[in-house]
C-alpha positions as CSV (number, residue, x, y, z in Angstrom):
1,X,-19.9,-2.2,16.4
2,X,-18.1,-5.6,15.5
3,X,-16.1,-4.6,12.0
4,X,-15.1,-7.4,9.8
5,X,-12.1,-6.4,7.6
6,X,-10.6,-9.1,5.1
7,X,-7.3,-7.8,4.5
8,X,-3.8,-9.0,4.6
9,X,-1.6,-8.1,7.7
10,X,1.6,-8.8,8.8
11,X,3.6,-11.2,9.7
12,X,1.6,-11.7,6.1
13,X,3.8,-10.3,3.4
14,X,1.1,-9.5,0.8
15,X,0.4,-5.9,-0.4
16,X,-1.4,-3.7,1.6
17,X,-0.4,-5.1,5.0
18,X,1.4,-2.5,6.2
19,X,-1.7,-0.3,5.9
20,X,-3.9,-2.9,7.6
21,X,-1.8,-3.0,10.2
22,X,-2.0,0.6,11.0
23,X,-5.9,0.8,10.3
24,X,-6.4,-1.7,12.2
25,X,-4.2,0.1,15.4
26,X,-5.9,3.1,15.2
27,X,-9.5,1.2,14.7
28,X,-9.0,-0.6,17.7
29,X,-9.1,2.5,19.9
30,X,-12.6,3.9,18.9
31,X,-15.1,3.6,21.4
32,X,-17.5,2.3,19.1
33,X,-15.2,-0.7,18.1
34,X,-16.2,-3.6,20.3
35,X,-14.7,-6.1,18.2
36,X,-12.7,-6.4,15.5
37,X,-12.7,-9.7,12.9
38,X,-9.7,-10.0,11.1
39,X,-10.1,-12.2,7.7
40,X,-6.8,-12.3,6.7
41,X,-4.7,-14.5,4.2
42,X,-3.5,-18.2,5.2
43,X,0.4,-17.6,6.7
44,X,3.2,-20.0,5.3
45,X,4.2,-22.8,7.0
46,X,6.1,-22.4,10.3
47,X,4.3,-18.5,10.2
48,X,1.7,-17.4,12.5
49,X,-0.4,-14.0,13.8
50,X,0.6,-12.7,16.8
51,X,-2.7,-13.4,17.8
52,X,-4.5,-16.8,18.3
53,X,-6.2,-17.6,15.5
54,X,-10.1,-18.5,15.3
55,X,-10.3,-16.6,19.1
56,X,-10.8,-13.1,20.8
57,X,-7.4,-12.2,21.9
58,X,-7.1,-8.8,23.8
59,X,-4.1,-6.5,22.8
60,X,-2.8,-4.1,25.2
61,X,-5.4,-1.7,24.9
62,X,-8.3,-1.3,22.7
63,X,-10.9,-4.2,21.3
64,X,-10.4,-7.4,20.9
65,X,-9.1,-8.6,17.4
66,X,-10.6,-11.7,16.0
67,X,-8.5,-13.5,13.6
68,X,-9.8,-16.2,10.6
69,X,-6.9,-17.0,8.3
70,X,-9.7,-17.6,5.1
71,X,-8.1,-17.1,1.7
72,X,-5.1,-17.9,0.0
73,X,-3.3,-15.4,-2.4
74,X,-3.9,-17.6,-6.2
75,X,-6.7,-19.9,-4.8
76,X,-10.2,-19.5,-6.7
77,X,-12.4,-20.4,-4.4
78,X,-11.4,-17.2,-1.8
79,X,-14.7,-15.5,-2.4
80,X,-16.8,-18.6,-1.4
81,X,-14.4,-19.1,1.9
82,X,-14.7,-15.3,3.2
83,X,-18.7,-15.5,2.3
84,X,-18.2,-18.4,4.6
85,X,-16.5,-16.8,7.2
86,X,-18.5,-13.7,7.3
87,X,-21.6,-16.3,8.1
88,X,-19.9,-17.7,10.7
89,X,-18.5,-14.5,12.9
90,X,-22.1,-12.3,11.6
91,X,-20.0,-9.0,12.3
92,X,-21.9,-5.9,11.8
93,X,-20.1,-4.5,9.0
94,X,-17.7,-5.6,6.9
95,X,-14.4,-3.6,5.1
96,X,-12.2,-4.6,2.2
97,X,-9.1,-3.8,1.9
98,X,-8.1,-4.3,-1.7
99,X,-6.0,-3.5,-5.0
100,X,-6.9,-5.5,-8.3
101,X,-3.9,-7.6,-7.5
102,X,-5.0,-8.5,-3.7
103,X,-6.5,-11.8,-4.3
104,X,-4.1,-13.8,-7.2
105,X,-1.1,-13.0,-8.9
106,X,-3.0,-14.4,-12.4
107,X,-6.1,-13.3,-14.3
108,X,-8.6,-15.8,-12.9
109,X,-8.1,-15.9,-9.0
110,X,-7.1,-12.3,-9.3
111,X,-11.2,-11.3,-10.2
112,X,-12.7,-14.3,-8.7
113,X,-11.9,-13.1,-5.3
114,X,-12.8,-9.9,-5.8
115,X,-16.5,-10.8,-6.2
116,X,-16.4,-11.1,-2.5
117,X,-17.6,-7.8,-2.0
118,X,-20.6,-8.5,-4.1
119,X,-21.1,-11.9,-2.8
120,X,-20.9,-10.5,0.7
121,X,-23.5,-8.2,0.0
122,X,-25.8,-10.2,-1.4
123,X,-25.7,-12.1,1.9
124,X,-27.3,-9.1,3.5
125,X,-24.1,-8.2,5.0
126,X,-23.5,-4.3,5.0
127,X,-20.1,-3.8,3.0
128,X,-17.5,-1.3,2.1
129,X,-14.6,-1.5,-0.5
130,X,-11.5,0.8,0.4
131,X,-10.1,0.6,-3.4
132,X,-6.5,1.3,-3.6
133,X,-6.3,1.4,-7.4
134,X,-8.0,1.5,-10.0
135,X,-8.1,-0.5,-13.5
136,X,-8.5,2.9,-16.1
137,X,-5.0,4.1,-14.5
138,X,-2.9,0.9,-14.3
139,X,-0.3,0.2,-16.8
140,X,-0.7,-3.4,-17.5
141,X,2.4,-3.8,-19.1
142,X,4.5,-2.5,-16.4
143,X,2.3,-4.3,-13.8
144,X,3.2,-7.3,-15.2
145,X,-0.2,-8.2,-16.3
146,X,-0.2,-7.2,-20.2
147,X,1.6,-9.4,-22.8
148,X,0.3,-7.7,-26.0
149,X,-2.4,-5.4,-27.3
150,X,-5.4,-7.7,-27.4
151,X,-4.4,-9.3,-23.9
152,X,-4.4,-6.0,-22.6
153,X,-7.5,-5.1,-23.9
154,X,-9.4,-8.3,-22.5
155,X,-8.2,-7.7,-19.7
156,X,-9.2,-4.1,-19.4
157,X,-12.8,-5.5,-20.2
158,X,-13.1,-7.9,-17.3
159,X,-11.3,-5.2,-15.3
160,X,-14.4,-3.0,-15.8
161,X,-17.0,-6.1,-15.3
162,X,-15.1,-6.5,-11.8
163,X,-15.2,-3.0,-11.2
164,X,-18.5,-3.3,-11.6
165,X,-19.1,-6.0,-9.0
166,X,-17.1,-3.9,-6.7
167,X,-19.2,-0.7,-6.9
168,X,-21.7,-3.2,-6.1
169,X,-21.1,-3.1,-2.5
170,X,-22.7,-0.5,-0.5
171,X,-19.8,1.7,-0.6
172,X,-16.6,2.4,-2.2
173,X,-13.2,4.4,-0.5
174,X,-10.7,5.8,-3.4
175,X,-7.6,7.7,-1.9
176,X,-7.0,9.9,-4.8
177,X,-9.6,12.5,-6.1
178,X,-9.1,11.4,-9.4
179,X,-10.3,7.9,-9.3
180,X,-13.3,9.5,-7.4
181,X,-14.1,11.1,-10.4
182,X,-12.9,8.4,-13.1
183,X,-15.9,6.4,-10.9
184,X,-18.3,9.1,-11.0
185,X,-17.7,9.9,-15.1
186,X,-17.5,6.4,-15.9
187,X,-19.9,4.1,-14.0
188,X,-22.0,6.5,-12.8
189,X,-21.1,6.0,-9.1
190,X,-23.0,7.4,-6.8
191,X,-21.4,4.9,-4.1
192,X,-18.2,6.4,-3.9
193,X,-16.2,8.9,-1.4
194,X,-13.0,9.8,-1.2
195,X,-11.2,8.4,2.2
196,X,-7.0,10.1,2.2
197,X,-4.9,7.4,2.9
198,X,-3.6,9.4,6.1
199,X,-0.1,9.2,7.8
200,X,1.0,6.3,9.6
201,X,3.0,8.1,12.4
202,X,0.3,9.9,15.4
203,X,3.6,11.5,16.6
204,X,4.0,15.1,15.5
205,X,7.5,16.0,16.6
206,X,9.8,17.8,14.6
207,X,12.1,15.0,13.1
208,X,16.3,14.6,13.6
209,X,17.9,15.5,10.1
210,X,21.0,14.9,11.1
211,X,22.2,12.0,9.7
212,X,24.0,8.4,11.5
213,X,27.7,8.7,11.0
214,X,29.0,5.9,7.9
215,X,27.9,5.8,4.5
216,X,25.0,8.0,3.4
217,X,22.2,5.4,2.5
218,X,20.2,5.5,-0.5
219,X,17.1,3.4,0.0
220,X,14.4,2.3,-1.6
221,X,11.1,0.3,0.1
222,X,8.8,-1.7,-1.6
223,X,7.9,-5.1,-3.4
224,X,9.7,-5.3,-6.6
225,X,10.0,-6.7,-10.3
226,X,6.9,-5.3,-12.0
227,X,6.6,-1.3,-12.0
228,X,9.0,-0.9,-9.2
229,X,12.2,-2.2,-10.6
230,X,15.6,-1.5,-8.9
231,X,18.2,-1.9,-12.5
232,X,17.7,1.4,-13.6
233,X,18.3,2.4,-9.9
234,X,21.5,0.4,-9.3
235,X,23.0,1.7,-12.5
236,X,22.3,5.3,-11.3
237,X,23.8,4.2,-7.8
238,X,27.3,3.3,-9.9
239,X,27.4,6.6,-11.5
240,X,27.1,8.6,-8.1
241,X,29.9,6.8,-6.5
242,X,33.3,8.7,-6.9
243,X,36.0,9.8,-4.7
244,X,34.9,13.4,-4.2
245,X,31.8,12.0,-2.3
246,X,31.6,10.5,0.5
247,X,30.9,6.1,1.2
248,X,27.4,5.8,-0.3
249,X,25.2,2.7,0.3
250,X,22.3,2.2,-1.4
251,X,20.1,-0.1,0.6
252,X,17.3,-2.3,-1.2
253,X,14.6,-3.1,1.2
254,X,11.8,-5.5,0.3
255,X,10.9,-8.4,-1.5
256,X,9.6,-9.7,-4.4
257,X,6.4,-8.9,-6.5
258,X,3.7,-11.8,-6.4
259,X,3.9,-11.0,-10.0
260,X,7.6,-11.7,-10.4
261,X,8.9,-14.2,-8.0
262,X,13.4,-14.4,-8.0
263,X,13.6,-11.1,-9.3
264,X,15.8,-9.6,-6.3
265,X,17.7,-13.0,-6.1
266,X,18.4,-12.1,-10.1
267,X,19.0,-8.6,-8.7
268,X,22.0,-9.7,-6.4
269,X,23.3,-11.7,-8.5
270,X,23.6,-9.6,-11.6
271,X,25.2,-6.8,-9.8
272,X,27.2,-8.7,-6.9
273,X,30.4,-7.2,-8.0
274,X,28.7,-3.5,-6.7
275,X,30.4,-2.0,-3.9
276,X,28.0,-0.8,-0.9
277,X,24.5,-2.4,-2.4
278,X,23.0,-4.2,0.4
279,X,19.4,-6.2,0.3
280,X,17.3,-6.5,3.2
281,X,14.6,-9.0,2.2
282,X,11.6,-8.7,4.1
283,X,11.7,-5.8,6.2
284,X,9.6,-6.6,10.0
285,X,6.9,-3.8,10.3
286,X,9.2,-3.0,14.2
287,X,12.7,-2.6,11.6
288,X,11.0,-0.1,9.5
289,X,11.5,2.7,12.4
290,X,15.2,2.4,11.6
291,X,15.4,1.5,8.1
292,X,14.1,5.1,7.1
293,X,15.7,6.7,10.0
294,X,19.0,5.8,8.7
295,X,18.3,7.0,5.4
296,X,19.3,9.8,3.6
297,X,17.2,10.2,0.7
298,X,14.1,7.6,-0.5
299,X,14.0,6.4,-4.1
300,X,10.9,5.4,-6.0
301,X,12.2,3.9,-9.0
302,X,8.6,3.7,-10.7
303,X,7.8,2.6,-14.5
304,X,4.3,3.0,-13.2
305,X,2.0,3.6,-10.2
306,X,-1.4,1.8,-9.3
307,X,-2.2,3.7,-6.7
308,X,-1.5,6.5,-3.7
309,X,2.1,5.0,-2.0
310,X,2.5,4.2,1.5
311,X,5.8,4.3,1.5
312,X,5.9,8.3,0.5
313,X,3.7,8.6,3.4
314,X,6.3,6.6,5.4
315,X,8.9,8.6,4.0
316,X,7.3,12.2,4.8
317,X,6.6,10.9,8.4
318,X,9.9,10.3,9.1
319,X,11.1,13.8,7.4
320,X,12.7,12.1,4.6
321,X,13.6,13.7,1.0
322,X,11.9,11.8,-2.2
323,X,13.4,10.8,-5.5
324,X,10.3,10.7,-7.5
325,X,9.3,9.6,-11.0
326,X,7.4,11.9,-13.2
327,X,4.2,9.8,-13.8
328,X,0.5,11.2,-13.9
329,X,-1.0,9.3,-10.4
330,X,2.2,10.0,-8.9
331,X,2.7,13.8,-9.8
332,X,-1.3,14.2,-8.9
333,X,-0.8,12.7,-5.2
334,X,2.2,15.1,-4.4
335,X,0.2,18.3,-5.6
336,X,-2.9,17.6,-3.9
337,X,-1.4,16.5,-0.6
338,X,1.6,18.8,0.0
339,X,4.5,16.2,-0.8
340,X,7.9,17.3,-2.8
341,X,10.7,15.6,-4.0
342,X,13.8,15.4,-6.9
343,X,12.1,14.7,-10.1
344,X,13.8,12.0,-12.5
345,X,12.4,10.1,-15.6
346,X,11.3,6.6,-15.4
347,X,14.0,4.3,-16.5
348,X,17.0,7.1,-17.4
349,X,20.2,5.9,-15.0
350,X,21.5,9.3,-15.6
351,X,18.5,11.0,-14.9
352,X,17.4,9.5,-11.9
353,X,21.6,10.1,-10.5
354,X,21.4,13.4,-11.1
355,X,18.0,13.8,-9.0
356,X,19.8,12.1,-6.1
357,X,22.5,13.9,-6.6
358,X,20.9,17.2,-6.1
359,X,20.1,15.9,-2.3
360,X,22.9,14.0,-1.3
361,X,25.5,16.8,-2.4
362,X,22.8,19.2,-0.4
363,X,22.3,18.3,2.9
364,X,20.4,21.6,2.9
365,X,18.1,21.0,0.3
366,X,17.2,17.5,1.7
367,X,16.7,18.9,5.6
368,X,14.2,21.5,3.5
369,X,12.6,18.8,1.4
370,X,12.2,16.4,4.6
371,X,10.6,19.3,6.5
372,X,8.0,19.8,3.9
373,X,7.4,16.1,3.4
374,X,6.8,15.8,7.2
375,X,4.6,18.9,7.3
376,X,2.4,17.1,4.3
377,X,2.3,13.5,5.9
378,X,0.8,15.0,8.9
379,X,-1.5,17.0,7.0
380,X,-3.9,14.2,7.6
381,X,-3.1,11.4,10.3
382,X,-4.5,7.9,9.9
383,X,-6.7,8.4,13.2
384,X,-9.1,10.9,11.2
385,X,-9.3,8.9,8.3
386,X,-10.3,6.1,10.3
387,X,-12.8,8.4,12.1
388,X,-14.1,9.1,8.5
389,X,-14.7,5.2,8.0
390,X,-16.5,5.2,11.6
391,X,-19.1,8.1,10.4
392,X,-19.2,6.3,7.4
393,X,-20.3,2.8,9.2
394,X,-22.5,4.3,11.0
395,X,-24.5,6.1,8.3
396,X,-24.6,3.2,6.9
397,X,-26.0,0.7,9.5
398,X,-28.3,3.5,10.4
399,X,-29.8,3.5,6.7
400,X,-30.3,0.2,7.0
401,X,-32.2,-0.1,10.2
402,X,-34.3,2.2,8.7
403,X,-35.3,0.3,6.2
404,X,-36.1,-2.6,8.2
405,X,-38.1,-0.4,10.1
C-alpha cells in the first residue's frame, strides 16, 4: 500500500508535527506499507528534511518515505499544489493530517486549503481526514481568530461550509468521542470513526521519579500567544518562589503561535527581571527526551483547547504530574482516557500557584499522579492506532475495488 499523508513534520515547526512524526515512525513498520509519500510544508530557508526531497530515501528500517515539500502555511493556492502532487506520485491512498488552523494563519488560506480533502477526492483519489479539532468547540476569541460578535459568527458559518467539504472525503478520524458525536448530531455523518490519538512512547517501563539534582523545573510545552498564554503562568511562578522552598525554575519551551508571531520575545522581555525563568525556543523532537525528563511538574496554561493534547500524552509517557485547566474538551479527554492532574482556573495567578503547589511541596502526590498518567498514556500506544488506520485503508480500497468490479 503506497500512503500519501500531507502533513507537517519536523524539522517543520507547524502544528501537528510532532504527531506526524510519530505516525509516520510507527506507519513505516507495517508490512503492508510499501511506500510512504510525505506532502509536507515548504521548510525556511537554509532548513531541510532529513530526507532528500522529491526521492525514495530508505530509513533504517521500514519503507521508504517519499518527500514533496507542496504547500506553504498562508499561501492560497495550497489545495491546487497538493491536488498536483497527489497526480504526480498516484499513491493509493491518501491521509490528512489537519486542525482548522493547519493551512493559514488568516481566514482565507486557512479554508482554502482545506478543500484539499474534497478536491482530492474528486480526483478519484481514495482519502481520509484525521481531524484534530473541530469548529463547534473552538473558542475563537481565545484562538485568536474572533474580533467581535458578528466576526465570530461569519466565521463559524464558513467554519461549517468547510466542515462540510471535509466530511466530504471518504472518511473522517476525530480523537475525542465527543466531536464524533457533535458530527453525527449535526451533519449527519455517517463517515466518521473515532481514531485515540495513542501515546507516543512504545516503551512500557516503569518511569524514574526521582528527580535531577538543582532547581525543581516547572515547564510548560507548546506554541504560544493565542489560548496557551504563559502571563498568567509567570505571575503564578513569582508567587511560589520563597525561601522555605527550594530553587524553582520554570522553563518555557516552545515557540510562537502562527497566530501571534513576537509574543515570547514580548514574553522575555516583559518579565526579564524574573529570577530562574528560562525560554527554550524551539525545542528539537531528539531534546524533548530530556526536557520532560527533567521536569517536575507540566503546566497547561490553557484559556481554551481545540483539540485532544499531545503534549499530556507526552507528559503521561514520561510519568509526569499535570497542572490542568478546568475547560470542557480538556476535562472530557482526562475522564475518558485515564489522565489526572492539579486543577486550576484559566487565567487566576493564584489559582493556578496553588495547583502547583500541591505537587511541588508533595513529591508524593506527584510520583502518584505521574504513575497514573503513565498507566493512562499507555492505555493506548500509537502502534494500535495506526493499526486502526491500516484496517481502515484497507476497507476502504477494498470497497472501492468492488465497485469497479
Amino acid at each position: 500500500m503506497r500512503i500519501a499523508i500531507v502533513t507537517t513534520h519536523p524539522p517543520g515547526q507547524g502544528s501537528l508535527n510532532e504527531y506526524a512524526y510519530h505516525f509516520v515512525r510507527f506507519l513505516r513498520q507495517k508490512s503492508e506499507v510499501s511506500e510512504i509519500i510525505l506532502l509536507a510544508d515548504e521548510l525556511p530557508p537554509g532548513q531541510h528534511y532529513n530526507f532528500a526531497p522529491g526521492r525514495s530515501n530508505d530509513f533504517p528500517t521500514g519503507a521508504p518515505v517519499q518527500v514533496i515539500p507542496c504547500w506553504r502555511f498562508g499561501a492560497w493556492n495550497n489545495a491546487l499544489r497538493i491536488l498536483a502532487a497527489v497526480r504526480r506520485t498516484r499513491p493509493d491512498i491518501v491521509l490528512f493530517n489537519l486542525q482548522f488552523a493547519t493551512f493559514g494563519d488568516s481566514k482565507a488560506p486557512a479554508a482554502l486549503g482545506l478543500s484539499a480533502p474534497a478536491l482530492v477526492k474528486a480526483a478519484g483519489y481514495p482519502t481520509v481526514v484525521l481531524l484534530h479539532n473541530i469548529m463547534e468547540t473552538v473558542d475563537l476569541k481565545s484562538a485568536g481568530f474572533g474580533t467581535n460578535g458578528f466576526v465570530e459568527a461569519v466565521i463559524r458559518f464558513f467554519g461549517t461550509v468547510v466542515t462540510r467539504l471535509l466530511l466530504s472525503a471518504d472518511l473522517v478520524a476525530l480523537t475525542i468521542p465527543k466531536y464524533v458525536e457533535i458530527l453525527q448530531q449535526k451533519y449527519g455523518a455517517s463517515n466518521v470513526f473515532l481514531a485515540p490519538h495513542g501515546s507516543f512512547d512504545e516503551q512500557a517501563a516503569q518511569p524514574n521519579f526521582d528527580l535531577p539534582p538543582g532547581p525543581l523545573q516547572i515547564m510548560t510545552f507548546g506554541k504560544f500567544g493565542t489560548y496557551k498564554k504563559v502571563d498568567t503562568l509567570i505571575e503564578a511562578f513569582k508567587l511560589l518562589q520563597s525561601k522555605e522552598r527550594p530553587p524553582l525554575e520554570l522553563v518555557i519551551a516552545g515557540g510562537d503561535s502562527p497566530n501571534a508571531p513576537g509574543y515570547l520575545e514580548n514574553m522575555r522581555k516583559n518579565y526579564a527581571g524574573v529570577p530562574g525563568l528560562r525560554f527554550t525556543g524551539y525545542v528539537a523532537e531528539e531534546e524533548v527526551p530530556r526536557l520532560f525528563s527533567d521536569a517536575a511538574v507540566v503546566v497547561f496554561p490553557y484559556t481554551s483547547t481545540t483539540g485532544s493534547s499531545g503534549v499530556l500524552h507526552q507528559a503521561g509517557s514520561y510519568g509526569k504530574a499535570a497542572i490542568l485547566p478546568r475547560l470542557g474538551d480538556f476535562a472530557e479527554l482526562i475522564a475518558e482516557e485515564g489522565y489526572t492532574g492539579e486543577f486550576f482556573e484559566p487565567e487566576d495567578k493564584r489559582s493556578l500557584a496553588e495547583a502547583i503547589a500541591r505537587i511541588i511541596d508533595n513529591p508524593d502526590r506527584r510520583r502518584e499522579i505521574g504513575a497514573q498518567n503513565f498507566a493512562a498514556s499507555h492505555g493506548i500506544l500509537i502502534e494500535e492506532v495506526v493499526d486502526w488506520y491500516l484496517l481502515h485503508f484497507e476497507t476502504l480500497l477494498n470497497k472501492k475495488q468492488t465497485l469497479k468490479s
